[in-house]
C-alpha positions in Angstrom: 13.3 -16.4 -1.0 16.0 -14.0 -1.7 15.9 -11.3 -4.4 12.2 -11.5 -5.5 10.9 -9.7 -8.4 7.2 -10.3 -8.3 5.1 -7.4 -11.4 1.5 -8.3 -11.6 0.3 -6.4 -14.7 -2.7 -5.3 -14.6 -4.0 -7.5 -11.5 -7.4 -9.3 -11.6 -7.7 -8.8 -7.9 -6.6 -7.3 -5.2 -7.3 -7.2 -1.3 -6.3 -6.8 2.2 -7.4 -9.9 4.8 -6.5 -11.0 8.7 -6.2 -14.6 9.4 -7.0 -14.9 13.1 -8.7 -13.9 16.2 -8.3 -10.4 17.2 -5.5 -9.1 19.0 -3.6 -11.8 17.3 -4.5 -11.3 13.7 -1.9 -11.4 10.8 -2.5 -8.6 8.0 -1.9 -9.9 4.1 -1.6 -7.6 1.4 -3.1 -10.3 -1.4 -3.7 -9.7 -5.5 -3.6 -11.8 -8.5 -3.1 -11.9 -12.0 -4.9 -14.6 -13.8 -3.7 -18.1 -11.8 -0.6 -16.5 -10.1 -1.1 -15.2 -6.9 0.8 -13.5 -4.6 0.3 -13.1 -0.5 2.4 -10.5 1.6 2.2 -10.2 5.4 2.0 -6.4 6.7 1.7 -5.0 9.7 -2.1 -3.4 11.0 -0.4 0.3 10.8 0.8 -0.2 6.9 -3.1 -1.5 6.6 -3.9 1.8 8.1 -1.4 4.0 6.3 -1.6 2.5 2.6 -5.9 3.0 2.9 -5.5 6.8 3.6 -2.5 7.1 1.3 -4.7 5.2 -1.4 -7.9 7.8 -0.5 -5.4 10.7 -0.7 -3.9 9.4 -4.2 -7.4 8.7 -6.0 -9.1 12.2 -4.7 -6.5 14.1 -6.3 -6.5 12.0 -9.0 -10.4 12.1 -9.1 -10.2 16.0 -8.8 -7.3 16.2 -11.5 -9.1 14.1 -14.3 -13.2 15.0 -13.1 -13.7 11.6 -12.6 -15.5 9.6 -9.7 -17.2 6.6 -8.9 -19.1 5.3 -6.7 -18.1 2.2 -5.8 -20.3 -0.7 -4.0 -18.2 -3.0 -1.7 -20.8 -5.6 -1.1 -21.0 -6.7 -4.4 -17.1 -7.2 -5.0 -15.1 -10.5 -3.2 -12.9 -8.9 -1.5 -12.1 -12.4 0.9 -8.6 -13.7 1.1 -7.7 -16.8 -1.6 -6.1 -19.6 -1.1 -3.9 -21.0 -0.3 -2.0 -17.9 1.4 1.9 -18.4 1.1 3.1 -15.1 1.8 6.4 -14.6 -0.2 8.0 -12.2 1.9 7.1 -9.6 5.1 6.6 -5.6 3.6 9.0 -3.0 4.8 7.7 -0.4 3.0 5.3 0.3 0.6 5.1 3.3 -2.5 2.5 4.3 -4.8 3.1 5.9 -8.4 0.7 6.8 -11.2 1.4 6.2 -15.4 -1.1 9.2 -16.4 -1.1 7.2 -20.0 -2.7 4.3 -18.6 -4.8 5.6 -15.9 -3.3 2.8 -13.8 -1.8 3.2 -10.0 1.3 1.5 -8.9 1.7 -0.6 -5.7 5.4 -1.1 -4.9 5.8 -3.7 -1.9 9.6 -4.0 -0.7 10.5 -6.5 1.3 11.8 -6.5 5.3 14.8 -8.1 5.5 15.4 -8.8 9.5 19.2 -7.6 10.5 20.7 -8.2 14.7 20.5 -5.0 16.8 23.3 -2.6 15.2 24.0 -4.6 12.6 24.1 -2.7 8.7 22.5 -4.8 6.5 24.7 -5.2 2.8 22.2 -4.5 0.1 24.8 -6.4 -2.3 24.6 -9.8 -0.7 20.8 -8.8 0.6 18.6 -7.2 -1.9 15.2 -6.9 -0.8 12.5 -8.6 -2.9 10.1 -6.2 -4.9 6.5 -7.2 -5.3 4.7 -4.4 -7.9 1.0 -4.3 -8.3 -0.5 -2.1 -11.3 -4.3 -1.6 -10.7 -7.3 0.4 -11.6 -8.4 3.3 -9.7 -11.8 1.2 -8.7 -9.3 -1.7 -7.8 -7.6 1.0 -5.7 -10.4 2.5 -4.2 -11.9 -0.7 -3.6 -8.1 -1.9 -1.8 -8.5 1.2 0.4 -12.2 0.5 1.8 -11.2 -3.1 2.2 -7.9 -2.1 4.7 -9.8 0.7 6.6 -13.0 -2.0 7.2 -10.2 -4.7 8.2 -8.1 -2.8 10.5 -11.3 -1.1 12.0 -12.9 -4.5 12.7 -10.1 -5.6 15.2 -9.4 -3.8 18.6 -10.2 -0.3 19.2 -7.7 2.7 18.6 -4.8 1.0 16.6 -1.5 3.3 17.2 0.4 4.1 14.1 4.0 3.3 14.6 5.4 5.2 12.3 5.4 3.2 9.3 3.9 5.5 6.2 2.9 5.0 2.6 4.3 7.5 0.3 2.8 8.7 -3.3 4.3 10.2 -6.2 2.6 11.2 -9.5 
């Protein structure tokens, strides 16, 4: 699907899930806004990344605003939902705060695959955008969610260089 524009605004839900046996396991970057939902495949290392970019984000934002919360995972549904039709494969991911809303952005750009040496025309190619606007609970929650997932696979995942920036 070329040239996605996905905003979810403020999302009812929002996770990270596997679907397979480990070692062979395919990361999704899930959330939904009333009926519409919206599946994005990532890699184990963005899982990784985004969860301590997410824990960085909310304690600054936590020690900013003298806020906290403690936050009990086993009460939420945090499970995948179907069905899972991921619209695209993430590149790269951003997070922003709106200070007026207390709300955190999730910006999910799509990978778009190019041959070995090839440049890649942004004009004829513009990578889909998928933007998730959620609650620093949802946040928090997201983050607890991708560390727990990418630690219950195999031991000592290597990052590969993929990281999750923040801005606020």
């Amino acid at each position: 699907m070329p040239n996605i524009e996905i905003e979810l605004n403020p999302v009812d839900f929002v996770t990270v899930g596997t679907v397979g046996p480990k070692g062979q396991r395919i990361f999704y970057l899930q959330a939904a806004e009333g009926a519409r939902l919206v599946s994005m495949v990532i890699e184990k290392e963005q899982s990784w990344a985004l969860s301590e970019a997410l824990r960085e984000l909310i304690d600054d934002l936590d020690q900013r605003y003298s806020a906290t919360s403690e936050l009990d995972l086993s009460r939420l549904d945090l499970d995948l939902r179907e069905p899972i039709e991921p619209v695209f494969r993430v590149a790269q991911m951003g997070l922003g705060y709106d200070e007026e809303r207390d709300r955190i952005i999730l910006v999910a750009q799509e990978l778009i695959p190019t041959q070995e040496g090839e440049e890649l025309d942004l004009e004829l190619n513009r990578p889909g955008v998928v933007r998730l606007w959620c609650s620093r609970d949802q946040m928090r929650a997201l983050s607890l969610r991708a560390m727990e997932t990418v630690k219950s696979g195999r031991p000592d995942p290597k990052q590969n260089g993929r990281l999750v920036y923040y801005w606020t």
